[in-house]
C-alpha positions in Angstrom: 58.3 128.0 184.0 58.9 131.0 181.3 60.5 131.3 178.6 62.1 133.6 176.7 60.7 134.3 172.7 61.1 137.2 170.1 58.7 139.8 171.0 59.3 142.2 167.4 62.2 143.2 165.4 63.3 145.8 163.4 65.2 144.8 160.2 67.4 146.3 158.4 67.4 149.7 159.9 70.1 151.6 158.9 72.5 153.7 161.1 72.0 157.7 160.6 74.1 159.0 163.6 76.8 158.3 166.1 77.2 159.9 169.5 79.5 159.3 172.0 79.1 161.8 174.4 75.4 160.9 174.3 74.3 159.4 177.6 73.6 155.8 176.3 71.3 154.3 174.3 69.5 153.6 170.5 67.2 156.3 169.4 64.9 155.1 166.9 62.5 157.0 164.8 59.3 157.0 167.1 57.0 155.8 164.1 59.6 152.7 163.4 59.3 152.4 167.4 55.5 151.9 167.2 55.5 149.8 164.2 57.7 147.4 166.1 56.1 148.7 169.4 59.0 149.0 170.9 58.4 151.0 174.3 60.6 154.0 175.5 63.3 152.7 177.8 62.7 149.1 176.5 65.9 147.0 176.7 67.0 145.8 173.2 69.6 143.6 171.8 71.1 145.1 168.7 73.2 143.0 165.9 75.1 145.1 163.5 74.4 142.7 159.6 77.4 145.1 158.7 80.1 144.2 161.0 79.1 141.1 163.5 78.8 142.8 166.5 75.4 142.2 169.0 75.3 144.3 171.9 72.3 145.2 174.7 71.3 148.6 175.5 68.1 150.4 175.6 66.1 151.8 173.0 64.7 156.0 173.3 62.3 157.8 170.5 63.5 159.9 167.9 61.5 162.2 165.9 58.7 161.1 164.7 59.5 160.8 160.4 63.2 161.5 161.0 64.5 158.4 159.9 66.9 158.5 162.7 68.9 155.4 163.8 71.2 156.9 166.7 73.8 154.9 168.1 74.4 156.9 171.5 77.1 156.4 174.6 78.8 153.2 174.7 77.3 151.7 172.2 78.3 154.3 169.4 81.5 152.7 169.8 79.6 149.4 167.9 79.0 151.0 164.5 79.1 153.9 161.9 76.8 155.8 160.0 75.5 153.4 156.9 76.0 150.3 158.9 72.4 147.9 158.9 71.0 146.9 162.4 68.9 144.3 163.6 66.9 145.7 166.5 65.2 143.4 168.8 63.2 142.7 172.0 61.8 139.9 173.5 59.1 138.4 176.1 59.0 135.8 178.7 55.7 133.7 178.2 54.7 130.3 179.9 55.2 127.4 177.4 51.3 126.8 176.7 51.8 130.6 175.5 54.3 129.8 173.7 53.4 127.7 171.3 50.7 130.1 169.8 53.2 133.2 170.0 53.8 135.1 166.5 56.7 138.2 167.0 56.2 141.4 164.9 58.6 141.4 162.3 59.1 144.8 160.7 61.3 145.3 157.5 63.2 148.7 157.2 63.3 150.5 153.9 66.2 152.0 153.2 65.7 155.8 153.9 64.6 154.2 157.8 61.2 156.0 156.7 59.3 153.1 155.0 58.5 149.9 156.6 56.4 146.5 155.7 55.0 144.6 158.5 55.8 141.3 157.8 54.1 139.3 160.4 52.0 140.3 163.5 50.9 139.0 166.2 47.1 137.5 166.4 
């Protein structure tokens, strides 16, 4: 038996750019992406503190120190620039894993350049 935890988590990370005609996808500045080590093509769920929504997708890297939030393709349709995300991924553990299982919590500043690790994994 698995089950299903929060891997890490991006907080606060605020939206810098909306494209539609964008394939699909998140791009996330690639230094936020290792800070929450996020991997390129890694499926995310997304909640938007701004306006309720939660939506799944995938996540792609931006440049490195550009602060970028993208919200590309369908999902641009799911915010605005300005709006504050929630950006997360998970993992499937067994439960004896599980109970000794700490996420990587990272807390966005509010250029999308600065972070603070709040918790890592052991």
């Amino acid at each position: 038996m698995q089950v299903t935890l929060l891997k890490s988590k991006l907080h606060q990370a605020k939206v810098t750019s909306v494209r539609q005609d964008y394939s699909g996808s998140l791009s996330i500045d690639q230094d936020l992406m290792e800070a929450a080590g996020f991997l390129h093509h890694e499926k995310i769920l997304v909640g938007n503190i701004t306006n309720g929504e939660r939506f799944e997708t995938y996540c792609i890297p931006a440049e490195h120190g550009s602060g970028e939030i993208g919200l590309n393709g369908a999902a641009a349709h799911r915010g605005k620039p300005g709006d504050l995300l929630v950006i997360m991924t998970f993992i499937n553990l067994n439960p004896e894993e599980a109970t000794v299982w700490e996420p990587r919590l990272v807390l966005v500043g509010k250029d999308n350049n600065t972070f603070n690790l709040i918790k890592s994994p052991q």
